[in-house]
PDB file of N, H, CA, C and O in Angstrom:
ATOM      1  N   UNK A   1     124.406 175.868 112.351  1.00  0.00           N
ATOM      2  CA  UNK A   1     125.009 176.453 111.173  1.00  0.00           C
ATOM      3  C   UNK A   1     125.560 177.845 111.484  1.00  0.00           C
ATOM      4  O   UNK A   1     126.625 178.323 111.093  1.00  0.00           O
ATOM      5  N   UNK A   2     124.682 178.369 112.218  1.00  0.00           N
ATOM      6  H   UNK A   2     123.817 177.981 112.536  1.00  0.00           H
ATOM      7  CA  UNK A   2     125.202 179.669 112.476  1.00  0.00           C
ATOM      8  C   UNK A   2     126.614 180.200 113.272  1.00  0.00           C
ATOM      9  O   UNK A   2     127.124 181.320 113.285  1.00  0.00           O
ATOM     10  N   UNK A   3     127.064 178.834 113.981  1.00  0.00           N
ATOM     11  H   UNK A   3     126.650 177.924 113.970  1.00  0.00           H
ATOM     12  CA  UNK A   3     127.678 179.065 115.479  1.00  0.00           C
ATOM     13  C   UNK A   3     129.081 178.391 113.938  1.00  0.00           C
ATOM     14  O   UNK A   3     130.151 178.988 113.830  1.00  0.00           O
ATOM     15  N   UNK A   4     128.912 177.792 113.471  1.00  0.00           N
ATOM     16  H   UNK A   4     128.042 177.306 113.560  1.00  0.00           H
ATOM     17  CA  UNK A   4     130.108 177.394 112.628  1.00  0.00           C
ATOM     18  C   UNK A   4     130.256 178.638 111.248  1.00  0.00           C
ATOM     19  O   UNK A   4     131.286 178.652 110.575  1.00  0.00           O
ATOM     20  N   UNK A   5     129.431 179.344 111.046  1.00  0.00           N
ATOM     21  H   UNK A   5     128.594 179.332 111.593  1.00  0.00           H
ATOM     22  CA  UNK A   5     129.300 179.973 110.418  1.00  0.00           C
ATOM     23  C   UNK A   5     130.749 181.343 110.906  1.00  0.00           C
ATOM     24  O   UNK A   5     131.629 181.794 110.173  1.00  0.00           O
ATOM     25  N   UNK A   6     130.404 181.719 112.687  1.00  0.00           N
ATOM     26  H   UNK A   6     129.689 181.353 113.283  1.00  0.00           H
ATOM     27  CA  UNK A   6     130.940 182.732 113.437  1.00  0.00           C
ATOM     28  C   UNK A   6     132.234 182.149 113.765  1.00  0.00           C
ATOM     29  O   UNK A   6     133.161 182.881 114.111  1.00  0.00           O
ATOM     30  N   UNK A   7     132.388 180.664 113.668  1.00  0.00           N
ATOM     31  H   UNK A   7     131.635 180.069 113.387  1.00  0.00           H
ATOM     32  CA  UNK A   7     133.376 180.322 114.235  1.00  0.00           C
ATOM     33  C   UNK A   7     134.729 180.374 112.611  1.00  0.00           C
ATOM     34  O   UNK A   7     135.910 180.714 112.671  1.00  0.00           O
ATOM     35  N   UNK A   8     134.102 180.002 111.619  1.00  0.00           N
ATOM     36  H   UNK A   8     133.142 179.726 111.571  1.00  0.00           H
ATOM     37  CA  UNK A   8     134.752 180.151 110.224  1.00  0.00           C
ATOM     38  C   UNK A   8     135.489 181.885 110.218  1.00  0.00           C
ATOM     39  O   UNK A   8     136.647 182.278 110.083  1.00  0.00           O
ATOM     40  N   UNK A   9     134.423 182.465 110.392  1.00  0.00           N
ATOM     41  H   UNK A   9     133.481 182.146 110.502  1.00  0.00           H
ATOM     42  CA  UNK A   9     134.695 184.121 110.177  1.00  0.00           C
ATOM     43  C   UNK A   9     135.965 184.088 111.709  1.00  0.00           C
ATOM     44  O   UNK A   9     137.147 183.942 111.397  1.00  0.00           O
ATOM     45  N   UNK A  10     135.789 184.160 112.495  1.00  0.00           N
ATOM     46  H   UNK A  10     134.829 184.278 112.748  1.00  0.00           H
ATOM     47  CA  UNK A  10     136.481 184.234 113.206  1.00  0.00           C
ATOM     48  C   UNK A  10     138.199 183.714 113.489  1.00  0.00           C
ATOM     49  O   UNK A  10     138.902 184.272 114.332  1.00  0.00           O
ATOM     50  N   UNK A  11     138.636 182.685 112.713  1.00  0.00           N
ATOM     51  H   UNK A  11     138.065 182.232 112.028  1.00  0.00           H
ATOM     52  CA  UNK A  11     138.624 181.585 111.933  1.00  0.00           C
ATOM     53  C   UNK A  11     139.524 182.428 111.023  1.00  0.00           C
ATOM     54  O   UNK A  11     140.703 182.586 111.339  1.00  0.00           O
ATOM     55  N   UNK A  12     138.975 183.029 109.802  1.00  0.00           N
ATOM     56  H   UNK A  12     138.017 182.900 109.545  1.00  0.00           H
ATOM     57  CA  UNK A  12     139.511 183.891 109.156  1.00  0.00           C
ATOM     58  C   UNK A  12     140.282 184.929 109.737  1.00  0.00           C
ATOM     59  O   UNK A  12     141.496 184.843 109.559  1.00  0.00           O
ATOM     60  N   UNK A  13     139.878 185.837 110.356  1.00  0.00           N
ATOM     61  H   UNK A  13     138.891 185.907 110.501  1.00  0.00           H
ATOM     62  CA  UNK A  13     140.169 187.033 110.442  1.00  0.00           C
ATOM     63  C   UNK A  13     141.349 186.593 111.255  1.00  0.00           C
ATOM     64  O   UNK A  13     142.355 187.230 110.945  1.00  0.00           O
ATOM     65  N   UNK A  14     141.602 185.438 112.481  1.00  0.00           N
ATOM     66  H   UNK A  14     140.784 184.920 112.733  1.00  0.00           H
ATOM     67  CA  UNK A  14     142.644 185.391 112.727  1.00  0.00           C
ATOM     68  C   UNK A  14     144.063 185.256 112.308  1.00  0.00           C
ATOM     69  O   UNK A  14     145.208 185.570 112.632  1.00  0.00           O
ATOM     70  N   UNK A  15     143.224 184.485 111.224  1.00  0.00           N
ATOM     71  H   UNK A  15     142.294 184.230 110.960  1.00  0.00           H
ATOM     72  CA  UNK A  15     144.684 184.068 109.832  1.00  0.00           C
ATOM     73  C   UNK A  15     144.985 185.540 109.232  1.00  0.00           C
ATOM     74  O   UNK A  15     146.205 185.583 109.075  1.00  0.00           O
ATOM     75  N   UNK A  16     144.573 186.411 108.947  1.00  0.00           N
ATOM     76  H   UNK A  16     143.582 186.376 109.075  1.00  0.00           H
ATOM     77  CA  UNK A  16     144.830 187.311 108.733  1.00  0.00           C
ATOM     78  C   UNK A  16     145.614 188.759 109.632  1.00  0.00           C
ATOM     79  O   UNK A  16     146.006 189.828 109.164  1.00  0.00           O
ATOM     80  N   UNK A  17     145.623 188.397 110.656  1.00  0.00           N
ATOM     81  H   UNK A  17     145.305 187.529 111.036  1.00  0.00           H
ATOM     82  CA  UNK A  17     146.369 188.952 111.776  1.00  0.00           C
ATOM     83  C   UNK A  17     147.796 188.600 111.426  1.00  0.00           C
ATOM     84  O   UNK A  17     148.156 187.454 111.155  1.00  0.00           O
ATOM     85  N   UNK A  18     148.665 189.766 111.451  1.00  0.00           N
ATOM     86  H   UNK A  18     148.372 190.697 111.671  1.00  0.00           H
ATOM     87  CA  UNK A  18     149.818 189.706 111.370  1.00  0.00           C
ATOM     88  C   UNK A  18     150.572 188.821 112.683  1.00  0.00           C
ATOM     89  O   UNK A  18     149.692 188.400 113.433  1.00  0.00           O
ATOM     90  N   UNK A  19     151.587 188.539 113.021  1.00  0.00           N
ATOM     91  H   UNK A  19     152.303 188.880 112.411  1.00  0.00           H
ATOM     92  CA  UNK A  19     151.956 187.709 113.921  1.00  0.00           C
ATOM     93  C   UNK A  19     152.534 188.414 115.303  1.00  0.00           C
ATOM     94  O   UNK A  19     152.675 187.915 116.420  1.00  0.00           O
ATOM     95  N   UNK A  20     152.862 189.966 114.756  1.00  0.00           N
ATOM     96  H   UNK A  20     152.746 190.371 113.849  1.00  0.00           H
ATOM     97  CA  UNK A  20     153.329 190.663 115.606  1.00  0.00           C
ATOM     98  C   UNK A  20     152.010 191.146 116.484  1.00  0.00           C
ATOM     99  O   UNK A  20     152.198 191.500 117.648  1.00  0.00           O
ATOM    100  N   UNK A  21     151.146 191.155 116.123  1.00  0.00           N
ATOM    101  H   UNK A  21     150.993 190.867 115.177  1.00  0.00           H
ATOM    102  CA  UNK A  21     149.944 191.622 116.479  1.00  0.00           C
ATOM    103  C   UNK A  21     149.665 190.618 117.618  1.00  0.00           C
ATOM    104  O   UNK A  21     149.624 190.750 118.841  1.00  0.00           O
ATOM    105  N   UNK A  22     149.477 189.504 116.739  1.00  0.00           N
ATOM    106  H   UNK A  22     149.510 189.397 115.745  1.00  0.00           H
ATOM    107  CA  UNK A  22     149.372 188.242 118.740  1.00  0.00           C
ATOM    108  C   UNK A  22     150.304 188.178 119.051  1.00  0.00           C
ATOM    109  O   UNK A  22     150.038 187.719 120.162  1.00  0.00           O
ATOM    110  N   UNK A  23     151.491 188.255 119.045  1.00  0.00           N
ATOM    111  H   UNK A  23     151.707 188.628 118.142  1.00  0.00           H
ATOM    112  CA  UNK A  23     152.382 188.397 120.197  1.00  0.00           C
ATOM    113  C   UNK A  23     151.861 189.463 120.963  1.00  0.00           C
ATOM    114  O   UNK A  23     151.597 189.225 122.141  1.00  0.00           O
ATOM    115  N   UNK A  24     151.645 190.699 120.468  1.00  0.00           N
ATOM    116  H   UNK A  24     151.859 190.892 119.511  1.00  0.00           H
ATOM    117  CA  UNK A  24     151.500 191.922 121.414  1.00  0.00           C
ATOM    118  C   UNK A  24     150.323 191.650 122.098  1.00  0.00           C
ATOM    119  O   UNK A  24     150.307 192.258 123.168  1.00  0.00           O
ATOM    120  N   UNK A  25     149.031 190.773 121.848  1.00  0.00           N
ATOM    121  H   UNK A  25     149.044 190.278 120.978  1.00  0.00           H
ATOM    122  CA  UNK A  25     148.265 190.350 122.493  1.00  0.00           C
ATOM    123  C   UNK A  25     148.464 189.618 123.498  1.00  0.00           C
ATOM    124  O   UNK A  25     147.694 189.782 124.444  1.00  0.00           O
ATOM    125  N   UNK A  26     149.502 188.627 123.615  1.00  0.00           N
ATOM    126  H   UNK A  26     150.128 188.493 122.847  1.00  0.00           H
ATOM    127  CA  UNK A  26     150.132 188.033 124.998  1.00  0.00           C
ATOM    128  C   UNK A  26     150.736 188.899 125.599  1.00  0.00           C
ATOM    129  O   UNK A  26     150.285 189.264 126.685  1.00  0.00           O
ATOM    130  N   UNK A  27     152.033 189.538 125.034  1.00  0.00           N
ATOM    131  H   UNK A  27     152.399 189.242 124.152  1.00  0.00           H
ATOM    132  CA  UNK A  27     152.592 190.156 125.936  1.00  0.00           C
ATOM    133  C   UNK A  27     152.128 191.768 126.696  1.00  0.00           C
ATOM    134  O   UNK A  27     152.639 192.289 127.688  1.00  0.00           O
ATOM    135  N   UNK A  28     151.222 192.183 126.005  1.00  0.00           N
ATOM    136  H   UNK A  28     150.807 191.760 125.199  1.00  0.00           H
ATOM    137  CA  UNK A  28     150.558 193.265 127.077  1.00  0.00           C
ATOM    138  C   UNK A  28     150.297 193.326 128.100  1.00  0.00           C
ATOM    139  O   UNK A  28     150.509 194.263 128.869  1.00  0.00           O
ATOM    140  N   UNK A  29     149.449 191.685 128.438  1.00  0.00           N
ATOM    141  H   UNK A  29     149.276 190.923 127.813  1.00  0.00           H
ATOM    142  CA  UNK A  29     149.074 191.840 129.884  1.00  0.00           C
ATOM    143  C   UNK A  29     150.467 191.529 130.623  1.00  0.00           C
ATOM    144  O   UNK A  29     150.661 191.933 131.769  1.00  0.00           O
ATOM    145  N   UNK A  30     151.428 190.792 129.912  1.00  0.00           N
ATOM    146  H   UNK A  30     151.271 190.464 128.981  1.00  0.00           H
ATOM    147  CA  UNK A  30     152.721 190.276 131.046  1.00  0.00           C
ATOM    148  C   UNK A  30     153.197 191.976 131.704  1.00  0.00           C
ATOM    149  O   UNK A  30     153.246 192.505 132.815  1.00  0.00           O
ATOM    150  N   UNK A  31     153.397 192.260 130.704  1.00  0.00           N
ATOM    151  H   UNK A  31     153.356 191.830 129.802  1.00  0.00           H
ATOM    152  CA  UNK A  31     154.202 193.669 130.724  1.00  0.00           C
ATOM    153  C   UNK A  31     153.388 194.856 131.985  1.00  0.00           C
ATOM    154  O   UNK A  31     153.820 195.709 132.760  1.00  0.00           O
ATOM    155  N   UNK A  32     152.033 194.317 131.632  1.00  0.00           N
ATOM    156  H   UNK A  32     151.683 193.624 131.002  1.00  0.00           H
ATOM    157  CA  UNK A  32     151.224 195.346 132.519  1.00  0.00           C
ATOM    158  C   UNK A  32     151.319 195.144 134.170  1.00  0.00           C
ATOM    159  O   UNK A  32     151.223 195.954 135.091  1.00  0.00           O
ATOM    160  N   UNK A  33     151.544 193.730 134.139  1.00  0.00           N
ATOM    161  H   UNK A  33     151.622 193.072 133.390  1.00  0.00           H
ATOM    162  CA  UNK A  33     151.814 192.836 135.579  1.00  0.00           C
ATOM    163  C   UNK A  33     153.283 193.273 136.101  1.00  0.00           C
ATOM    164  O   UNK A  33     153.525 193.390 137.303  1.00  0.00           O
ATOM    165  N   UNK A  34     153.961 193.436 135.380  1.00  0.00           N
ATOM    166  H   UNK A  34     153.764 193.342 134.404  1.00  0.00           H
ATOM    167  CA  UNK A  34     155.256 193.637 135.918  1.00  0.00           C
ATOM    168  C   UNK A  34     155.834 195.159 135.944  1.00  0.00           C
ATOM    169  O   UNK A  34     156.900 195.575 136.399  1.00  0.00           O
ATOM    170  N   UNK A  35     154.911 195.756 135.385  1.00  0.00           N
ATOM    171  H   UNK A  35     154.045 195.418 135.015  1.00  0.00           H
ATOM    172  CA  UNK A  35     154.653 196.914 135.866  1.00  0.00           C
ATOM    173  C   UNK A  35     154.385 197.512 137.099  1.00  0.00           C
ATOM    174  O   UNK A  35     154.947 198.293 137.867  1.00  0.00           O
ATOM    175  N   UNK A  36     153.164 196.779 137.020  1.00  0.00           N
ATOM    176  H   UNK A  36     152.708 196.145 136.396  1.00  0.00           H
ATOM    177  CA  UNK A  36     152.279 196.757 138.709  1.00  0.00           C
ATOM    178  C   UNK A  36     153.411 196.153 139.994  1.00  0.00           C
ATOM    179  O   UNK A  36     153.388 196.429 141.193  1.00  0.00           O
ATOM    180  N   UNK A  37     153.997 195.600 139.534  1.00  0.00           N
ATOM    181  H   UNK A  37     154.017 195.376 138.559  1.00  0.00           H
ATOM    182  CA  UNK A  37     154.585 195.088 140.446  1.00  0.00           C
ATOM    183  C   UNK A  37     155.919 196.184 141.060  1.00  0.00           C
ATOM    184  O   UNK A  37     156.347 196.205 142.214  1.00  0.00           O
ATOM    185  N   UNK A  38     156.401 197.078 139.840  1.00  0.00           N
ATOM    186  H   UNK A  38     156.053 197.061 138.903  1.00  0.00           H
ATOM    187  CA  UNK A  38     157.443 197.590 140.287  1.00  0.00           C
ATOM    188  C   UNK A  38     156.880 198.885 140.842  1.00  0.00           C
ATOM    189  O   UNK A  38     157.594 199.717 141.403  1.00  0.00           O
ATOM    190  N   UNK A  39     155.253 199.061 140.622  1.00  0.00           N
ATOM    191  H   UNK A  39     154.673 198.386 140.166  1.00  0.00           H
ATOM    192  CA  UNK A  39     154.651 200.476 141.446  1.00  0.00           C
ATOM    193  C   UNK A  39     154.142 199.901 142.982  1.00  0.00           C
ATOM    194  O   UNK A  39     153.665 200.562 143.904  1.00  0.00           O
ATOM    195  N   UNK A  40     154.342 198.830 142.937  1.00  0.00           N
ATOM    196  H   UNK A  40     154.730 198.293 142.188  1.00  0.00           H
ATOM    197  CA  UNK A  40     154.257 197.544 144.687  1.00  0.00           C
ATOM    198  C   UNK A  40     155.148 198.210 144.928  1.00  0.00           C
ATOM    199  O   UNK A  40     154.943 199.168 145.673  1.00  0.00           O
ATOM    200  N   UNK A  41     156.531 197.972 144.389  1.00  0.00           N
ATOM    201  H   UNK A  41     156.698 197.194 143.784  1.00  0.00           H
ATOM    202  CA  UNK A  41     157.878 197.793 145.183  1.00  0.00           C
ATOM    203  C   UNK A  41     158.334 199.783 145.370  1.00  0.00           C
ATOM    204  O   UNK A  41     159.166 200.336 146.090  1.00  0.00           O
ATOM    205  N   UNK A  42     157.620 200.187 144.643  1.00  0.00           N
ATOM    206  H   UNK A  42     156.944 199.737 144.058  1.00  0.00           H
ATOM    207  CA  UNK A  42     158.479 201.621 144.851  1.00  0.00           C
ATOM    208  C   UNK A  42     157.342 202.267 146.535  1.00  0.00           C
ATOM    209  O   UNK A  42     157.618 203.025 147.465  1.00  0.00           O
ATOM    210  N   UNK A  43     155.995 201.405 146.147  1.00  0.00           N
ATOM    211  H   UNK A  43     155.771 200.790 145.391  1.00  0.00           H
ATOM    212  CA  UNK A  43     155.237 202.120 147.308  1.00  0.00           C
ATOM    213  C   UNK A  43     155.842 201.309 148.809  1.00  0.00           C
ATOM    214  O   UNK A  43     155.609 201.701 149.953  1.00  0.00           O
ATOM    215  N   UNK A  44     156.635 200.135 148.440  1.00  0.00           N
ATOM    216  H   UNK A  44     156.824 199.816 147.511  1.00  0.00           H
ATOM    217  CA  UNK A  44     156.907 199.663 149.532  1.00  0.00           C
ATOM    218  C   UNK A  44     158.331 200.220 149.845  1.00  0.00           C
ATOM    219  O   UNK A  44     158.429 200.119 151.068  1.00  0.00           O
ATOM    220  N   UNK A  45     159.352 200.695 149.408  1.00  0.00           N
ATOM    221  H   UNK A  45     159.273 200.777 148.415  1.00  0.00           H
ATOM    222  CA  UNK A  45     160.252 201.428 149.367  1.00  0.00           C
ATOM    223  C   UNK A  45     160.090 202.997 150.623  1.00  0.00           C
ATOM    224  O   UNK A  45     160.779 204.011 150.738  1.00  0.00           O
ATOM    225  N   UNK A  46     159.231 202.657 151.136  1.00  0.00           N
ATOM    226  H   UNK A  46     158.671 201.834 151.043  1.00  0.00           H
ATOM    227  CA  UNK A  46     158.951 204.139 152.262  1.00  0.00           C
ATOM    228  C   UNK A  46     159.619 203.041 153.208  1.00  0.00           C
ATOM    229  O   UNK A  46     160.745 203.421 153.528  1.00  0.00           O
ATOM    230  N   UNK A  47     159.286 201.782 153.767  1.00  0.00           N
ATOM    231  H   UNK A  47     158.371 201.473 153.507  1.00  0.00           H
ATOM    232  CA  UNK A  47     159.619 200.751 154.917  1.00  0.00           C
ATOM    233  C   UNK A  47     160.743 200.938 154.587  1.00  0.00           C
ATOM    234  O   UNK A  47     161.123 200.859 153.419  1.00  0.00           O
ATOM    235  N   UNK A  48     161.665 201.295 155.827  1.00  0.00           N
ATOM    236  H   UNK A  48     161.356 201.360 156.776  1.00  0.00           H
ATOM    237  CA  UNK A  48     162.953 200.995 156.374  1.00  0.00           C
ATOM    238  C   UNK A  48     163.541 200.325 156.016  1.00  0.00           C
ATOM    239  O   UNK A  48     162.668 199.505 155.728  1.00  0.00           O
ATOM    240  N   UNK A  49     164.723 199.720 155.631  1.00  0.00           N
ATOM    241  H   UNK A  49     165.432 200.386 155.864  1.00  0.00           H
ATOM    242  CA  UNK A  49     165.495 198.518 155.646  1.00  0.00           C
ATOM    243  C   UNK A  49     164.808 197.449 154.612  1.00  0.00           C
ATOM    244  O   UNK A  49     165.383 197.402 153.525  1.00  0.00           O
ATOM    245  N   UNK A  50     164.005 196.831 154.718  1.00  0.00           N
ATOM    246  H   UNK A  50     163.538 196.868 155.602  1.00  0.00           H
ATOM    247  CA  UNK A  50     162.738 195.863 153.966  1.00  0.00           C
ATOM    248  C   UNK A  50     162.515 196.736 152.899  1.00  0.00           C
ATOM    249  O   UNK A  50     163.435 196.665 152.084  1.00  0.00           O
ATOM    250  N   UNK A  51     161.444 197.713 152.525  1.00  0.00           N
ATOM    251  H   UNK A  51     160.696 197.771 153.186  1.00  0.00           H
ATOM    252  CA  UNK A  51     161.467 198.356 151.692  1.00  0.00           C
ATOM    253  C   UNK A  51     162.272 198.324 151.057  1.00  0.00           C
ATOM    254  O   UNK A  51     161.933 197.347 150.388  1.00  0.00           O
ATOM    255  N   UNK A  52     163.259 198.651 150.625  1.00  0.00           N
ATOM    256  H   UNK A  52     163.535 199.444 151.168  1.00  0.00           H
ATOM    257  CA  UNK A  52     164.474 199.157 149.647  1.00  0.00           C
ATOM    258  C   UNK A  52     164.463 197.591 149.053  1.00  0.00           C
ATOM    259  O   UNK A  52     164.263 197.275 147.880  1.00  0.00           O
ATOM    260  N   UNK A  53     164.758 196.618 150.281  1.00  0.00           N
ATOM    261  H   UNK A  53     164.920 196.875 151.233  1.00  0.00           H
ATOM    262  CA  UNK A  53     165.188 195.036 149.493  1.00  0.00           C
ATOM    263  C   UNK A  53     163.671 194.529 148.467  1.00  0.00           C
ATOM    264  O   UNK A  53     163.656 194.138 147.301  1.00  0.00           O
ATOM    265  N   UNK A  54     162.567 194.716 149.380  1.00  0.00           N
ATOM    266  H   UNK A  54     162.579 195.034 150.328  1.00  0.00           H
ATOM    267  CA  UNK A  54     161.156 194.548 148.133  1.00  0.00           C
ATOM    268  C   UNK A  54     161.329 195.061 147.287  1.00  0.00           C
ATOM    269  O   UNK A  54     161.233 194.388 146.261  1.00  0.00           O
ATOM    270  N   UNK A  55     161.707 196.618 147.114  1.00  0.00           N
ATOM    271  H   UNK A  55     161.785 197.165 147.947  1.00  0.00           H
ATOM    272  CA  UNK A  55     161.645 197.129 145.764  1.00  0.00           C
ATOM    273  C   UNK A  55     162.798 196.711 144.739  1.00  0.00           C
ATOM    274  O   UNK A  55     162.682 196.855 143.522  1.00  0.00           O
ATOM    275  N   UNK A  56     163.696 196.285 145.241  1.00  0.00           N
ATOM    276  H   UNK A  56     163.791 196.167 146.230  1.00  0.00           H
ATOM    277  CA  UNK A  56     164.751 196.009 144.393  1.00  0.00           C
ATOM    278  C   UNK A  56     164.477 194.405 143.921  1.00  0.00           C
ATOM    279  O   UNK A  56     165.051 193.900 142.956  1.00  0.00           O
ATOM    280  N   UNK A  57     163.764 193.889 144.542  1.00  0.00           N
ATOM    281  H   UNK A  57     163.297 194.299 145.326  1.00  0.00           H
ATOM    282  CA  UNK A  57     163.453 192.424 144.015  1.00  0.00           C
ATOM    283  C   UNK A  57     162.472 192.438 143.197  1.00  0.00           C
ATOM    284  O   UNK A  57     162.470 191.681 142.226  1.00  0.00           O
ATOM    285  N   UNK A  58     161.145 193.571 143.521  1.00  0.00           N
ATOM    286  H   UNK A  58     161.147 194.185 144.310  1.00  0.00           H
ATOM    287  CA  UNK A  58     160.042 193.708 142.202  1.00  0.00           C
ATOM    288  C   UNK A  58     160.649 193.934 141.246  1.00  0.00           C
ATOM    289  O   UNK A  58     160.394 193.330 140.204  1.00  0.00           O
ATOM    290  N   UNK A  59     161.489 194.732 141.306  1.00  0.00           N
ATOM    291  H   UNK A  59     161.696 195.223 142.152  1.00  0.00           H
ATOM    292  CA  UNK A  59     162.241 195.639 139.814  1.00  0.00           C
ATOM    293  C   UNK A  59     163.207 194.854 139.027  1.00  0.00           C
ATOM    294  O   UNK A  59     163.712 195.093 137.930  1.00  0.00           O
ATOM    295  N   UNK A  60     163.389 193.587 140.062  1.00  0.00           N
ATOM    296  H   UNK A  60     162.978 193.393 140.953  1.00  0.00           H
ATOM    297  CA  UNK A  60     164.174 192.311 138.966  1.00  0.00           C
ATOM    298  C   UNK A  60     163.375 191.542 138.358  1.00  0.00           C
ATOM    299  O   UNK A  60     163.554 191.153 137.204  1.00  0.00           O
ATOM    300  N   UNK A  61     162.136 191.161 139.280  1.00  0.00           N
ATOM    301  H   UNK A  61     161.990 191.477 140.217  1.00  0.00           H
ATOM    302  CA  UNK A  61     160.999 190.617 138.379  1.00  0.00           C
ATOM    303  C   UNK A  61     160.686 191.490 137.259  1.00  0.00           C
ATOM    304  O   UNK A  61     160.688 190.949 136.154  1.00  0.00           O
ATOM    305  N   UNK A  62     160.427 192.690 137.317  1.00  0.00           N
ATOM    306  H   UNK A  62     160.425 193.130 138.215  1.00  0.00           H
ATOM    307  CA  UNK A  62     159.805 193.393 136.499  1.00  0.00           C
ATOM    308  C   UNK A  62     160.569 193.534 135.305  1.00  0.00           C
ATOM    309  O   UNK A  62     160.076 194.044 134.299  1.00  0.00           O
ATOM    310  N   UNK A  63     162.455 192.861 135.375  1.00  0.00           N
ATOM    311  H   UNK A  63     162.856 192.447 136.192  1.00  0.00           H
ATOM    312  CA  UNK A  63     163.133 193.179 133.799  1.00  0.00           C
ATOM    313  C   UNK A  63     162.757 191.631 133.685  1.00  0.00           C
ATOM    314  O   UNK A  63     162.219 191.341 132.617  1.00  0.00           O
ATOM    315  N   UNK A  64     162.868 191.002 134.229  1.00  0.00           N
ATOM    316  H   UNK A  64     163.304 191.238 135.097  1.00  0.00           H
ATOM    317  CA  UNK A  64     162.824 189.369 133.755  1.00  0.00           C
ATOM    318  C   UNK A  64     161.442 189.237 133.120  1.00  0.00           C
ATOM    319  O   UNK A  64     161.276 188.366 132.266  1.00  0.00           O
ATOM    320  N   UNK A  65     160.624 189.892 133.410  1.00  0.00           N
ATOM    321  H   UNK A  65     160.759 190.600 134.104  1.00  0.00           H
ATOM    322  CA  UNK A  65     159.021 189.950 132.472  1.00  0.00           C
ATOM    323  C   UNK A  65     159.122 190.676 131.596  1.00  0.00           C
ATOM    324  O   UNK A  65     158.270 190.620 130.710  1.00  0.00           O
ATOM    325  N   UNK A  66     160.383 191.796 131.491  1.00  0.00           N
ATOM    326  H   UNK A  66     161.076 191.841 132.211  1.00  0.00           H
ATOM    327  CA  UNK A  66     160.054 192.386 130.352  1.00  0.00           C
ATOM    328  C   UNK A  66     161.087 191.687 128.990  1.00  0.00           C
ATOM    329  O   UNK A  66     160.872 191.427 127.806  1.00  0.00           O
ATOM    330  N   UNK A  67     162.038 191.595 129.729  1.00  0.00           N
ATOM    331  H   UNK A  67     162.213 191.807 130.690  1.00  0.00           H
ATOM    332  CA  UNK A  67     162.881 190.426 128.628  1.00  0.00           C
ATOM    333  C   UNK A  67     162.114 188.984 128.202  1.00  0.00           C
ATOM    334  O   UNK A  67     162.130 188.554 127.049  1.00  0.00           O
ATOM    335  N   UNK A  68     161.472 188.343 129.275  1.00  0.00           N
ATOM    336  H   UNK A  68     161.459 188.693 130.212  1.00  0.00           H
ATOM    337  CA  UNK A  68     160.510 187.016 128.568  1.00  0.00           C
ATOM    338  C   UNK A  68     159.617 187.705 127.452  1.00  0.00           C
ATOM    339  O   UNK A  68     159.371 187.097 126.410  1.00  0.00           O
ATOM    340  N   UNK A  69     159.181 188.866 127.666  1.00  0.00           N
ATOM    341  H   UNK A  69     159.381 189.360 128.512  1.00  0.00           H
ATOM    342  CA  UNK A  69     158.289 189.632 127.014  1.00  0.00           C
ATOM    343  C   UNK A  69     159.122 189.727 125.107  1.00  0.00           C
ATOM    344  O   UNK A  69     159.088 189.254 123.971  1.00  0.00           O
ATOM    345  N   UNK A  70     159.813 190.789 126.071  1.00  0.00           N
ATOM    346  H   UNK A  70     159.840 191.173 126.994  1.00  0.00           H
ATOM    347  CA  UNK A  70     160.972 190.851 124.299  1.00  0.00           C
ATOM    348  C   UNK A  70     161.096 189.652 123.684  1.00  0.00           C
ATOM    349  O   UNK A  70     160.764 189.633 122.499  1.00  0.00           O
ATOM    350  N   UNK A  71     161.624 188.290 124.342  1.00  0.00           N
ATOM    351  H   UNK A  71     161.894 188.305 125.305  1.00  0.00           H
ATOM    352  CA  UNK A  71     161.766 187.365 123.771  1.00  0.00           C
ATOM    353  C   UNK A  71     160.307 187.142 123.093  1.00  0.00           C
ATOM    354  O   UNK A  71     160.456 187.049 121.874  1.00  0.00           O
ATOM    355  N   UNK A  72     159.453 187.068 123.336  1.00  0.00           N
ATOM    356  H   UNK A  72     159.332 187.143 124.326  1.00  0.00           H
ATOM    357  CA  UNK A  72     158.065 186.319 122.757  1.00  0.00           C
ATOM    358  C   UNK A  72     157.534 187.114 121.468  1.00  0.00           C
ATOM    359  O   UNK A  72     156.983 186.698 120.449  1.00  0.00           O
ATOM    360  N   UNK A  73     157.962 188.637 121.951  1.00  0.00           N
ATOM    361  H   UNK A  73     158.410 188.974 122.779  1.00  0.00           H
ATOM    362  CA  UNK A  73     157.593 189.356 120.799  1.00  0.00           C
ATOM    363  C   UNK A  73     158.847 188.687 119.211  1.00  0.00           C
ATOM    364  O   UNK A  73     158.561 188.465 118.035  1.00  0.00           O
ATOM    365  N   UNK A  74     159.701 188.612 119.691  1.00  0.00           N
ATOM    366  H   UNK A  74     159.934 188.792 120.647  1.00  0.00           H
ATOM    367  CA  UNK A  74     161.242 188.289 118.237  1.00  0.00           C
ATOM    368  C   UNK A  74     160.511 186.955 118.012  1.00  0.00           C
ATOM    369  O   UNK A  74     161.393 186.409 117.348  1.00  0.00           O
ATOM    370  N   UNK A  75     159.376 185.895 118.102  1.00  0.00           N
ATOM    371  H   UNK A  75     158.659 186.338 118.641  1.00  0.00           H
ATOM    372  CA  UNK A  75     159.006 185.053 117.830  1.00  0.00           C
ATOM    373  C   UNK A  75     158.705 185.356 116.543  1.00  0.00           C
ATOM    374  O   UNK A  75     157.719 186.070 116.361  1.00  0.00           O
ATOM    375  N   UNK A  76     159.552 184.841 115.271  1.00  0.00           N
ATOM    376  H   UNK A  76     160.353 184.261 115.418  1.00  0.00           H
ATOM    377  CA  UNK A  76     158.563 185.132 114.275  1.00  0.00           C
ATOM    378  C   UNK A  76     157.140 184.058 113.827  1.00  0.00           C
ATOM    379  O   UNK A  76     157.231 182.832 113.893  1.00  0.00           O
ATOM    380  N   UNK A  77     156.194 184.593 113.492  1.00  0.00           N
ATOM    381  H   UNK A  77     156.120 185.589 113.438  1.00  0.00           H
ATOM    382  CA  UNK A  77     155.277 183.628 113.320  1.00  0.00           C
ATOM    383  C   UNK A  77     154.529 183.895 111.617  1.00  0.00           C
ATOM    384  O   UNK A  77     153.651 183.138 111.203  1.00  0.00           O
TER     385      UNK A  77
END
């Protein structure tokens, strides 16, 4: 009783979450990853020749995560 009890409340409170709110719950961690990735590519950016091409390829990942990102957030729910 109790475990359906936590699961009801829980249950609730989600329905009550605005929609923008879980989106921003998915997309935080994307955003945080593709972050990380473009502080990869700038530390790899000291290497010669290579360097410059890593960092410029993190930093395309890193808009393409942030645009999938944008997109997920305009989800209305």
């Amino acid at each position: 009783m109790k475990m359906l009890t936590r699961f009801a409340v829980v249950a609730l409170m989600a329905s009550m979450l605005s929609g923008c709110f879980l989106t921003k719950i998915v997309t935080t961690p994307m955003r945080i990853v593709g972050a990380g990735g473009s502080v990869l590519g700038a530390g790899l950016s000291i290497i010669p020749v290579a360097g410059n091409t890593a960092d410029e390829a993190l930093e395309g990942v890193d808009g393409a995560i942030d645009q999938a990102a944008d997109t997920i957030d305009d989800v209305p729910i």
